[in-house]
N, CA, C and O atoms as a Tripos MOL2 file, in Angstrom:
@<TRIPOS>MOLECULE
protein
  256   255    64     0     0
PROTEIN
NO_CHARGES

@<TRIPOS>ATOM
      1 N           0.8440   -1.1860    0.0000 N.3       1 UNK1
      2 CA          0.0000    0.0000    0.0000 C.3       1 UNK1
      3 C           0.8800    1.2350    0.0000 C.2       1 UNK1
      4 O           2.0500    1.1400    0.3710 O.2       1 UNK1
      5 N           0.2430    2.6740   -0.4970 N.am      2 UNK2
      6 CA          0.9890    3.4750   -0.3780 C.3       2 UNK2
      7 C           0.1510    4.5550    0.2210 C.2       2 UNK2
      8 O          -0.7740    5.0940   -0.3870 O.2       2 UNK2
      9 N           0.7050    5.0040    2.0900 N.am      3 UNK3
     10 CA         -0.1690    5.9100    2.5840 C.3       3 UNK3
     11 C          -0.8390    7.0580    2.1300 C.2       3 UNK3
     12 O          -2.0000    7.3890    2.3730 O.2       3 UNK3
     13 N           0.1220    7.7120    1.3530 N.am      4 UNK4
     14 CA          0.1540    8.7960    1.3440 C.3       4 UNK4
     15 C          -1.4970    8.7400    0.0960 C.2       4 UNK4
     16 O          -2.5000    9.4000    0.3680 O.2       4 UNK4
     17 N          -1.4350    8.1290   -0.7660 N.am      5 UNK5
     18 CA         -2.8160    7.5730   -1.9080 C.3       5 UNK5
     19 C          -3.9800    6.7560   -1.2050 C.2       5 UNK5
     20 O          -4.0580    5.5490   -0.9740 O.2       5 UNK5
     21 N          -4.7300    7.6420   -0.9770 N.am      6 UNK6
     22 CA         -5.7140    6.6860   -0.2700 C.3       6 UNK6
     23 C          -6.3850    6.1990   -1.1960 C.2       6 UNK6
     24 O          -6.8900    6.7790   -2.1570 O.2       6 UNK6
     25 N          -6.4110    4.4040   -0.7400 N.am      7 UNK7
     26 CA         -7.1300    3.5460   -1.5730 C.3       7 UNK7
     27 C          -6.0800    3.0880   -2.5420 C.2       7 UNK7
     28 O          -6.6660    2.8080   -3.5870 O.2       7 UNK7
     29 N          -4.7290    2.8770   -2.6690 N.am      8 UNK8
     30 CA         -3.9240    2.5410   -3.2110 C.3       8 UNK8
     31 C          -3.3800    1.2910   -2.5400 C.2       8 UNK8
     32 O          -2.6540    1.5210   -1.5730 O.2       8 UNK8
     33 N          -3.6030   -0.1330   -2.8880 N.am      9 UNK9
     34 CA         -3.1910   -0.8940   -2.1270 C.3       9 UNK9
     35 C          -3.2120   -2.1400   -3.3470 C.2       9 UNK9
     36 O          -4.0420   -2.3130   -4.2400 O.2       9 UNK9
     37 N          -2.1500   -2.8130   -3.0670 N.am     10 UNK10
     38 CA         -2.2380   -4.3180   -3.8040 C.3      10 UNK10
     39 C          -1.7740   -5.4530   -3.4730 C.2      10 UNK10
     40 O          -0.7350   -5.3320   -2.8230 O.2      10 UNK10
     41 N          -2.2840   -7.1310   -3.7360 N.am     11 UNK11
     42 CA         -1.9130   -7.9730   -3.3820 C.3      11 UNK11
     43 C          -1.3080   -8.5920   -4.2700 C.2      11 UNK11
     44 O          -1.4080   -8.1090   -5.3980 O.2      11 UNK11
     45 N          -0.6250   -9.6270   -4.1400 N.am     12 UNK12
     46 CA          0.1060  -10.6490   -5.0080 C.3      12 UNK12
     47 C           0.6290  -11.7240   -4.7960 C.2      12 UNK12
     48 O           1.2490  -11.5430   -3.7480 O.2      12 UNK12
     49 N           0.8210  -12.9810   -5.1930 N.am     13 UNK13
     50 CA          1.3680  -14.5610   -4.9180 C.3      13 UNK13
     51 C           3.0820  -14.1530   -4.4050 C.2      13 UNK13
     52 O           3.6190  -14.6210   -3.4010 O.2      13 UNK13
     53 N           3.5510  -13.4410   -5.1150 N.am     14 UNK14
     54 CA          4.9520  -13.0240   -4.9220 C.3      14 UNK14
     55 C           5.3020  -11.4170   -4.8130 C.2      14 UNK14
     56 O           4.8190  -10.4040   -5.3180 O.2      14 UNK14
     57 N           6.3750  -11.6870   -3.9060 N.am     15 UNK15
     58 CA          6.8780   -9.9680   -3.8840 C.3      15 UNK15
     59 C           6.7930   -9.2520   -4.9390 C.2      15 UNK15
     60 O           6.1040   -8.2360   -4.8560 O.2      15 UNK15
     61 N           7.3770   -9.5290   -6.0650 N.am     16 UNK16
     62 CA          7.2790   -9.2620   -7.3410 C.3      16 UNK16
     63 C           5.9530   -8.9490   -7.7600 C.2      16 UNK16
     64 O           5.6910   -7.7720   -8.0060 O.2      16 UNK16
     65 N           5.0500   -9.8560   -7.8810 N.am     17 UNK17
     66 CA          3.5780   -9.5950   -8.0130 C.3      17 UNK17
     67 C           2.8400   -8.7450   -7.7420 C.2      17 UNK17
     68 O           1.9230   -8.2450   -8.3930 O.2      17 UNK17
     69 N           3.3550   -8.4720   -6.3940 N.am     18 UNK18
     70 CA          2.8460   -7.6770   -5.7360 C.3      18 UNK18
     71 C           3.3610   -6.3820   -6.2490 C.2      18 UNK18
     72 O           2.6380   -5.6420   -6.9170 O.2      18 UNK18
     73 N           4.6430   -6.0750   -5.9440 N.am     19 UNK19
     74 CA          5.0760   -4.8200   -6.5170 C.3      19 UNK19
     75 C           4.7680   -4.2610   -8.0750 C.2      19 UNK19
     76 O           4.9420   -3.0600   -8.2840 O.2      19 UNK19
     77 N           4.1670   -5.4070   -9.5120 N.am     20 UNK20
     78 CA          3.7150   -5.3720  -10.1800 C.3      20 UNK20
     79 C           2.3070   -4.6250  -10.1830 C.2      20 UNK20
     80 O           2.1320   -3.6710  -10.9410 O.2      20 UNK20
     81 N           1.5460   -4.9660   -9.5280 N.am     21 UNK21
     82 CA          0.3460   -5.0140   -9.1550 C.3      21 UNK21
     83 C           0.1330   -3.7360   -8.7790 C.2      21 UNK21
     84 O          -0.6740   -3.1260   -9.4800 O.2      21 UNK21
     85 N           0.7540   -2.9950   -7.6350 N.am     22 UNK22
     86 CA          0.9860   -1.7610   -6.8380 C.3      22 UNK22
     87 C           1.0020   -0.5100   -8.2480 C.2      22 UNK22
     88 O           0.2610    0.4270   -8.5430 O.2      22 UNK22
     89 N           2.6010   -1.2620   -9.0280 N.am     23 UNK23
     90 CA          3.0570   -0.1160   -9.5840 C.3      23 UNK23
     91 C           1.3080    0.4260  -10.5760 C.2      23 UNK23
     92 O           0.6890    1.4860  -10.4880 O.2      23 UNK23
     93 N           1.0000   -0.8320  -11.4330 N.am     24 UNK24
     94 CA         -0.1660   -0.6510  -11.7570 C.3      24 UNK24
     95 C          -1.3450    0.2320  -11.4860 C.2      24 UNK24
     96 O          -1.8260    1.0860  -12.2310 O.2      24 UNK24
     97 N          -1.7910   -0.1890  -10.0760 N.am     25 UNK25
     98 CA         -2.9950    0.1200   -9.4420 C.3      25 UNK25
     99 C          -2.8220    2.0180   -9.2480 C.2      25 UNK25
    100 O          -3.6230    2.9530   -9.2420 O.2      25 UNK25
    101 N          -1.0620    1.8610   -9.0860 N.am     26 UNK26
    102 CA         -0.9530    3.6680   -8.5850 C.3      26 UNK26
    103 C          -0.7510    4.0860   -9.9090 C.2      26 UNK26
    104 O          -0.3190    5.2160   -9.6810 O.2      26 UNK26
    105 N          -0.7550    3.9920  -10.9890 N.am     27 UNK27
    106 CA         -0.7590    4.1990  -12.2910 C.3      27 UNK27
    107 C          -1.9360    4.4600  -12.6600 C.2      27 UNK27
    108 O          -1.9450    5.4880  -13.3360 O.2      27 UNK27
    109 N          -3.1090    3.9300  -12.5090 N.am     28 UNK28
    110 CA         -4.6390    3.9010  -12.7370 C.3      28 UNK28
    111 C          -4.7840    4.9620  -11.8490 C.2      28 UNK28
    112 O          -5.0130    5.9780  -12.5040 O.2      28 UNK28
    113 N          -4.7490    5.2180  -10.4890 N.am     29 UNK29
    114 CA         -4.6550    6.0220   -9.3230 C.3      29 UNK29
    115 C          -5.2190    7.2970  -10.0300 C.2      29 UNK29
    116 O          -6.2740    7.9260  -10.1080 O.2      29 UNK29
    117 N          -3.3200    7.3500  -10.7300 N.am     30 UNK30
    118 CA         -2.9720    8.5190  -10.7010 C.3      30 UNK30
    119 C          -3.7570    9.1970  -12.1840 C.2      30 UNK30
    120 O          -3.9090   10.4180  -12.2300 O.2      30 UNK30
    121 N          -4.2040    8.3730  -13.2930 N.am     31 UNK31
    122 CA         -4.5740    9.2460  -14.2780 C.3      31 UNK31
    123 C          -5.6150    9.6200  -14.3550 C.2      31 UNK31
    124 O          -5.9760   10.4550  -15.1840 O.2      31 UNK31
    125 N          -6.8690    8.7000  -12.8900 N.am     32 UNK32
    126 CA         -8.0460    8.9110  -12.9120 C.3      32 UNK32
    127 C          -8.0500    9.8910  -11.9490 C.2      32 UNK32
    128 O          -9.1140   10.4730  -11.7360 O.2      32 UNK32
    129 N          -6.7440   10.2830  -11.1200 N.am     33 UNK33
    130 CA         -6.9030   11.6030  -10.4350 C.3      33 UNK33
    131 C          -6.6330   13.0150  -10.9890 C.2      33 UNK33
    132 O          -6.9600   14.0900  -10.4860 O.2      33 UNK33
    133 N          -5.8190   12.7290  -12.3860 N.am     34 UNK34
    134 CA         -5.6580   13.9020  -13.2290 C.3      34 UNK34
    135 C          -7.0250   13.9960  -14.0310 C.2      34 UNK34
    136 O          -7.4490   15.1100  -14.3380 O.2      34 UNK34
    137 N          -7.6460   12.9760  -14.3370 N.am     35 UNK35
    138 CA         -9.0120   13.3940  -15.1960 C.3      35 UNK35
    139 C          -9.8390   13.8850  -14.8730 C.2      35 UNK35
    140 O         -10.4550   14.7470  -15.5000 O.2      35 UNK35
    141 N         -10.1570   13.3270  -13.4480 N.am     36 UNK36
    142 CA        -11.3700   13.7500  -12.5100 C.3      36 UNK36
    143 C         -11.0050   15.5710  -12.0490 C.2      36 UNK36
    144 O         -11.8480   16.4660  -12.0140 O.2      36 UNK36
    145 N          -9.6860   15.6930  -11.7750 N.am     37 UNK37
    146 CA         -8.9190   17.3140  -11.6150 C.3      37 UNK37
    147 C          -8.9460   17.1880   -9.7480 C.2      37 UNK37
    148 O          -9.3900   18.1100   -9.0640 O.2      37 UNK37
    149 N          -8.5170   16.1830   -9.2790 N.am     38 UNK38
    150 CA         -8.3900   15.5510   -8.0170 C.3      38 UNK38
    151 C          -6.7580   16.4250   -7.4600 C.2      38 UNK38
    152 O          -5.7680   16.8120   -8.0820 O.2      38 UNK38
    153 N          -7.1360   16.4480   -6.0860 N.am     39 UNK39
    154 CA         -5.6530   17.2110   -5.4840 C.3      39 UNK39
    155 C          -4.9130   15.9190   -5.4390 C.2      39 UNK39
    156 O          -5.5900   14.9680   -5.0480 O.2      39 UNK39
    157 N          -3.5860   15.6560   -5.7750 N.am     40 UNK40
    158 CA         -3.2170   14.8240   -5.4750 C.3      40 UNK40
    159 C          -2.0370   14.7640   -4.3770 C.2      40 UNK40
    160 O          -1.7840   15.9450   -4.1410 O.2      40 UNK40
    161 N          -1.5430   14.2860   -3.9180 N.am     41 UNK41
    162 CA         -0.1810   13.9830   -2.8690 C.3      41 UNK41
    163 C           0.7980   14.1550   -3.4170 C.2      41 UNK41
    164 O           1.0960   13.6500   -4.4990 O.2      41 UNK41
    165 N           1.5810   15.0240   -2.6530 N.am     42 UNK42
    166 CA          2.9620   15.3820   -2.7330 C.3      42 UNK42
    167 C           4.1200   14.5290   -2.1110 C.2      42 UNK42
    168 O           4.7320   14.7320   -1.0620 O.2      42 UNK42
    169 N           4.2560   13.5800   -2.9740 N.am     43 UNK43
    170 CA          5.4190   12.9510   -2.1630 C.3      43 UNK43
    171 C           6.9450   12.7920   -2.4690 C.2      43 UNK43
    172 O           7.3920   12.8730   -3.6130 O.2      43 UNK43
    173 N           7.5460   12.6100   -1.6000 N.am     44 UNK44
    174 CA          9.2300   12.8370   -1.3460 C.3      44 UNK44
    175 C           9.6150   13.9290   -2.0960 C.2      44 UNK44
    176 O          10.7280   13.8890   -2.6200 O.2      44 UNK44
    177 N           8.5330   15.4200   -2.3320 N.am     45 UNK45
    178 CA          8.9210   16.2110   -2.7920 C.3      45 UNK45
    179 C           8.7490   16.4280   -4.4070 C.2      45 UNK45
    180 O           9.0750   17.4590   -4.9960 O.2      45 UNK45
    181 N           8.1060   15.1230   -5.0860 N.am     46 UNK46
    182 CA          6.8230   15.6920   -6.0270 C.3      46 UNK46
    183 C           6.0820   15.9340   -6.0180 C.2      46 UNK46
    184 O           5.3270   15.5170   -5.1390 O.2      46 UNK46
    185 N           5.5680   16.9780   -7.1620 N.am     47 UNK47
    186 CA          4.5340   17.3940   -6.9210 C.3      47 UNK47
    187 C           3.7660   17.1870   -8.4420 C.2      47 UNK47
    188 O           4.2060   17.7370   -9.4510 O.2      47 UNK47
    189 N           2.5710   16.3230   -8.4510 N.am     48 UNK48
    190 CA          1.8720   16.0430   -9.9220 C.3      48 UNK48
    191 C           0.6080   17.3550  -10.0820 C.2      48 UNK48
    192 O          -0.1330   17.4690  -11.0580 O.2      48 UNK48
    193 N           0.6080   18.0490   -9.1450 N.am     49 UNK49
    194 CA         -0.4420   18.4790   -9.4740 C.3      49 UNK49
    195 C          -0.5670   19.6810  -10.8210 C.2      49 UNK49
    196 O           0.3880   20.4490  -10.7000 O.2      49 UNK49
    197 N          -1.0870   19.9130  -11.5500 N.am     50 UNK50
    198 CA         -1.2680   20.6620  -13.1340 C.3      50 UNK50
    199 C          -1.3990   21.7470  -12.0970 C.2      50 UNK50
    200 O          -2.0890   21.6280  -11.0850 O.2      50 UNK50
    201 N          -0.5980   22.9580  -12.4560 N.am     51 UNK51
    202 CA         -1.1030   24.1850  -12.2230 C.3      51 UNK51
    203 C          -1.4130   25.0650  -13.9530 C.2      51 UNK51
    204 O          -0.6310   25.1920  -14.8960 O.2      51 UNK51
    205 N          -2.5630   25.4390  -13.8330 N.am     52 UNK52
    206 CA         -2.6110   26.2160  -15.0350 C.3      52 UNK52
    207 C          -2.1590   27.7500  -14.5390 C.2      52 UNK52
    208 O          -2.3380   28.3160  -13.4600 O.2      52 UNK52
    209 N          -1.4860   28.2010  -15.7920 N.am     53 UNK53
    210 CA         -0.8170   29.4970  -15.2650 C.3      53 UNK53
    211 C          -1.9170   30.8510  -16.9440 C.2      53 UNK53
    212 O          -1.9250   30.6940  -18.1650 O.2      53 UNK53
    213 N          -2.1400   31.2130  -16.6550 N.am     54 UNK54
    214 CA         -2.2360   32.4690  -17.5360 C.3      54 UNK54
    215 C          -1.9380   32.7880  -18.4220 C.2      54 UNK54
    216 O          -1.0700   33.6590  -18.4740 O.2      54 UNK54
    217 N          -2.5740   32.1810  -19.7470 N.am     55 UNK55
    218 CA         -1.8230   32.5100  -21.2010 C.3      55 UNK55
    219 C          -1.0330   31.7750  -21.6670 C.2      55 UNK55
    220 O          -0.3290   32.0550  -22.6370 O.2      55 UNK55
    221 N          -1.0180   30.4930  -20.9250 N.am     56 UNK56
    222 CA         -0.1540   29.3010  -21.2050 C.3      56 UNK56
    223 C          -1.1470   28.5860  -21.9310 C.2      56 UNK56
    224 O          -2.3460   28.6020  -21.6490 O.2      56 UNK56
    225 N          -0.4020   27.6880  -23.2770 N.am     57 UNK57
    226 CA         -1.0460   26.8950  -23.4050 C.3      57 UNK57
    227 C          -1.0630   25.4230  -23.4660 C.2      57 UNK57
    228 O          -0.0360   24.8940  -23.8920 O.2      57 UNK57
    229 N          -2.2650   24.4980  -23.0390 N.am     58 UNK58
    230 CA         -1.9920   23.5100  -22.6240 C.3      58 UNK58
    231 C          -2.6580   22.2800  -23.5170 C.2      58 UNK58
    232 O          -3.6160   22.5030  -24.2570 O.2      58 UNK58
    233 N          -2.2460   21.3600  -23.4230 N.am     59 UNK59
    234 CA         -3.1480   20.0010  -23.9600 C.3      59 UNK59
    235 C          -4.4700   19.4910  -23.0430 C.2      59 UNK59
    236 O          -4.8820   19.9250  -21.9670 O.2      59 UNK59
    237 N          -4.9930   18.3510  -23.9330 N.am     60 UNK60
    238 CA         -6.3240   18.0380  -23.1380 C.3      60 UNK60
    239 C          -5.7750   16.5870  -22.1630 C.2      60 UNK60
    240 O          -4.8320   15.8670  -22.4900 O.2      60 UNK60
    241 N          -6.5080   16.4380  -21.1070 N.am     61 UNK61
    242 CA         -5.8920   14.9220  -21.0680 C.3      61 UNK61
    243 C          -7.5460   14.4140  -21.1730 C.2      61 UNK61
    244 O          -8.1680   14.0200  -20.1860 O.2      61 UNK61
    245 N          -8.1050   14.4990  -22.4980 N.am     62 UNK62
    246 CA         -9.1590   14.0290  -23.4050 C.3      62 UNK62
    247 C          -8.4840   12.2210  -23.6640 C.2      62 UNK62
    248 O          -9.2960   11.4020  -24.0950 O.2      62 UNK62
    249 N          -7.5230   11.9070  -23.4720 N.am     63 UNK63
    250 CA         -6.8670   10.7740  -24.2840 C.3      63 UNK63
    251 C          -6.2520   10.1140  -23.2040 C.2      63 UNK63
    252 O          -5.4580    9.2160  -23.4830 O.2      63 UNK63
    253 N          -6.5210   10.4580  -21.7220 N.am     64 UNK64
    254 CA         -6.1220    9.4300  -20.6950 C.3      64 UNK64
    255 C          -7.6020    8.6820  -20.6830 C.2      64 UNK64
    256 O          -7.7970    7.7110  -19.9520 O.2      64 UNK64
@<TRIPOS>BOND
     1     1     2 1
     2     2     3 1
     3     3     4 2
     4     3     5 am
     5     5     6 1
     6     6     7 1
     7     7     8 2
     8     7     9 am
     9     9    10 1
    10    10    11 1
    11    11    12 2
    12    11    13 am
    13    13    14 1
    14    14    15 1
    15    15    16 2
    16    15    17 am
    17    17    18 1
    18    18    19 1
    19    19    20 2
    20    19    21 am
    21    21    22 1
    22    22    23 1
    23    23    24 2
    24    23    25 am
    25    25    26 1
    26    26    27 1
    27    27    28 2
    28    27    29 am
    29    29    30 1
    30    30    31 1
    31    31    32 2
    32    31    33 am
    33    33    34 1
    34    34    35 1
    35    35    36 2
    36    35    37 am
    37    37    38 1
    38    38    39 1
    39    39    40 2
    40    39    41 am
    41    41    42 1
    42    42    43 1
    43    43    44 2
    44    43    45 am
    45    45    46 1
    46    46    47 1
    47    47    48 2
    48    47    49 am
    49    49    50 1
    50    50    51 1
    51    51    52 2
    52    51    53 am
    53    53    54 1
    54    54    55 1
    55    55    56 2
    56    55    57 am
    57    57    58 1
    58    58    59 1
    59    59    60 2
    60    59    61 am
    61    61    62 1
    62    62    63 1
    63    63    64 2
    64    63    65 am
    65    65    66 1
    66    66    67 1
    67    67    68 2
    68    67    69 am
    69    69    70 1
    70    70    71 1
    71    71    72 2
    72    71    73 am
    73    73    74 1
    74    74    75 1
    75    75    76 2
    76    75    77 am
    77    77    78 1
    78    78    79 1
    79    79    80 2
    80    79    81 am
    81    81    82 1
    82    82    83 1
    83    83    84 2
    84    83    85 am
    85    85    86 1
    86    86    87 1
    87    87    88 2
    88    87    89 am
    89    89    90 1
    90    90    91 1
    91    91    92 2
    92    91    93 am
    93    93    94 1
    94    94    95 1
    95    95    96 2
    96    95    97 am
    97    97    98 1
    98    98    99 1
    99    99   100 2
   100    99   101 am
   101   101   102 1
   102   102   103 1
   103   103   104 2
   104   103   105 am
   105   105   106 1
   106   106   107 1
   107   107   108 2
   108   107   109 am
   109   109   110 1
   110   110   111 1
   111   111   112 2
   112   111   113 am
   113   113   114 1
   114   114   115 1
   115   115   116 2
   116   115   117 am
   117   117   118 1
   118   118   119 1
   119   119   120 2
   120   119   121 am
   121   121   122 1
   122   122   123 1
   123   123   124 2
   124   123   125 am
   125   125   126 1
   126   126   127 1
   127   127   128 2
   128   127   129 am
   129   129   130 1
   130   130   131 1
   131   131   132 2
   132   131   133 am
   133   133   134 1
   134   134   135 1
   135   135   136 2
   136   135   137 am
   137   137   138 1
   138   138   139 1
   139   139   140 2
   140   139   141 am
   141   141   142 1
   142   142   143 1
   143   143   144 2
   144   143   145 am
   145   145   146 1
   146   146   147 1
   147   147   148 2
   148   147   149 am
   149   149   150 1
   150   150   151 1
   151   151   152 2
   152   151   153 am
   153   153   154 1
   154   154   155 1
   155   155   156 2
   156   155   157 am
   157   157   158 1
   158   158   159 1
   159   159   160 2
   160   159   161 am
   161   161   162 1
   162   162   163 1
   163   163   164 2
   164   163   165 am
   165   165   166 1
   166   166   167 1
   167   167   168 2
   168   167   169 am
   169   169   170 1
   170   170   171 1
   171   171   172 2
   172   171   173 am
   173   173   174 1
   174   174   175 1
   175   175   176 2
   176   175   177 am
   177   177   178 1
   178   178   179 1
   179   179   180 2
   180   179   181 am
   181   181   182 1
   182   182   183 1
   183   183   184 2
   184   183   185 am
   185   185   186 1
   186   186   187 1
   187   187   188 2
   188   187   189 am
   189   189   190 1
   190   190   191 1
   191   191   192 2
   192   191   193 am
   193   193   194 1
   194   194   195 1
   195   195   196 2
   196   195   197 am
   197   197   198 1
   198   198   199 1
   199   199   200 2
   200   199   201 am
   201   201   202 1
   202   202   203 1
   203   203   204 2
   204   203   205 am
   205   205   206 1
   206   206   207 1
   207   207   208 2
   208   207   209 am
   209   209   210 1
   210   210   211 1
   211   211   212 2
   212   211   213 am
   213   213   214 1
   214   214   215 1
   215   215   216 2
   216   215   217 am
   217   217   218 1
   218   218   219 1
   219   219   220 2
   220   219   221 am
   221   221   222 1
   222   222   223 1
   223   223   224 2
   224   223   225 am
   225   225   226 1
   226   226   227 1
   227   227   228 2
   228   227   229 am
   229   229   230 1
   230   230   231 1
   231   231   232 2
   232   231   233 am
   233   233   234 1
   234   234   235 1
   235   235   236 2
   236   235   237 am
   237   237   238 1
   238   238   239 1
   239   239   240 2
   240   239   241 am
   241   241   242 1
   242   242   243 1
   243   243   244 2
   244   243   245 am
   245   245   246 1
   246   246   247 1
   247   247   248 2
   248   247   249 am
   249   249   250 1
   250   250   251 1
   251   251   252 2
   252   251   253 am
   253   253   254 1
   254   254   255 1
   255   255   256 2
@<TRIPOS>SUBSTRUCTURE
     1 UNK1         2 RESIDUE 1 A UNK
     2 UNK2         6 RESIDUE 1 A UNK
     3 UNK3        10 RESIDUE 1 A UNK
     4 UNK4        14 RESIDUE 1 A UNK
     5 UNK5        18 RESIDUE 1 A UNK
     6 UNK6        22 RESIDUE 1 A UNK
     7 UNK7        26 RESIDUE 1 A UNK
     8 UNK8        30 RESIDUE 1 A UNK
     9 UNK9        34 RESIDUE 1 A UNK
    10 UNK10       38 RESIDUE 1 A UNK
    11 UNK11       42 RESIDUE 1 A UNK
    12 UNK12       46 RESIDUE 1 A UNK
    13 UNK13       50 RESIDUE 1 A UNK
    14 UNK14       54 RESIDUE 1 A UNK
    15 UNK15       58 RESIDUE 1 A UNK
    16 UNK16       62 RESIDUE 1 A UNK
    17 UNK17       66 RESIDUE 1 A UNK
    18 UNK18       70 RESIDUE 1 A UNK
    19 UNK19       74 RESIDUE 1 A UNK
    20 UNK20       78 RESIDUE 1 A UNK
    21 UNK21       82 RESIDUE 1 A UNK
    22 UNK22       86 RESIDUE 1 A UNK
    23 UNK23       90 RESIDUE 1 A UNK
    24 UNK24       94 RESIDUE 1 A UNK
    25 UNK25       98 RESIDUE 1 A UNK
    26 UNK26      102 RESIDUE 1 A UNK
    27 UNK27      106 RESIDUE 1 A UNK
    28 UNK28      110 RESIDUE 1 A UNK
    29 UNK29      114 RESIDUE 1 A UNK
    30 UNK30      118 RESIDUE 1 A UNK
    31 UNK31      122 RESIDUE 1 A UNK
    32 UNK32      126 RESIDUE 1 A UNK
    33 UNK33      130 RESIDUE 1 A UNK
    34 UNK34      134 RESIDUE 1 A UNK
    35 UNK35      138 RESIDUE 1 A UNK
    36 UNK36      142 RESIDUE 1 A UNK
    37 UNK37      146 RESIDUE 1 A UNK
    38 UNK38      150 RESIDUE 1 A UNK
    39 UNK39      154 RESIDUE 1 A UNK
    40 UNK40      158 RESIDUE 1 A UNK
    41 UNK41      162 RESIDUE 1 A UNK
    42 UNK42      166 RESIDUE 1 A UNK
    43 UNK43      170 RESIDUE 1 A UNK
    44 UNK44      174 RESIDUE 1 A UNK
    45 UNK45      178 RESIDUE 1 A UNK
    46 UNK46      182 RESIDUE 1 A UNK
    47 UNK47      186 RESIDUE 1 A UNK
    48 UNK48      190 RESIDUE 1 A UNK
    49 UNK49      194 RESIDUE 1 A UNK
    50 UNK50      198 RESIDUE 1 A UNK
    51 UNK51      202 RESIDUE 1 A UNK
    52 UNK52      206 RESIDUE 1 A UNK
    53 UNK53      210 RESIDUE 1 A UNK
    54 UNK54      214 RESIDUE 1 A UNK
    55 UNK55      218 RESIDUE 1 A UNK
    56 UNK56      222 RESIDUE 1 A UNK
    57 UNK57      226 RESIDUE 1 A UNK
    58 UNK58      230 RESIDUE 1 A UNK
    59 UNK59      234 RESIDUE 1 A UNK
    60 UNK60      238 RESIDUE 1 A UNK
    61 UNK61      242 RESIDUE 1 A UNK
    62 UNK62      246 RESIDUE 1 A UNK
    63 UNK63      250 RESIDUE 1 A UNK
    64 UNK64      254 RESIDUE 1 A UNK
């Protein structure tokens, strides 16, 4: 599991599996938290969150 993502958690037959599984699940996590426009967690000093700035221009994430 990863605290900081709530609801981010995975199981697996093997360590491996598991860590398969994880990387996955926080992968899905994360693009259904950019679509939805969700705050997301800052961790070890990233930061994913989109800031739109003023006259910038940006893409859609129409294609996640």
């Amino acid at each position: 599991r990863i605290p900081a993502c709530a609801g981010v958690i995975a199981f697996g037959a093997s360590l491996r599996a598991c860590e398969q599984e994880l990387h996955s699940t926080l992968e899905d996590w994360l693009l259904l938290g950019f679509k939805l426009g969700h705050s997301l967690p800052v961790i070890d000093g990233i930061d994913l969150n989109i800031r739109f700035q003023e006259g910038a221009e940006y893409g859609t994430l129409a294609t996640v």
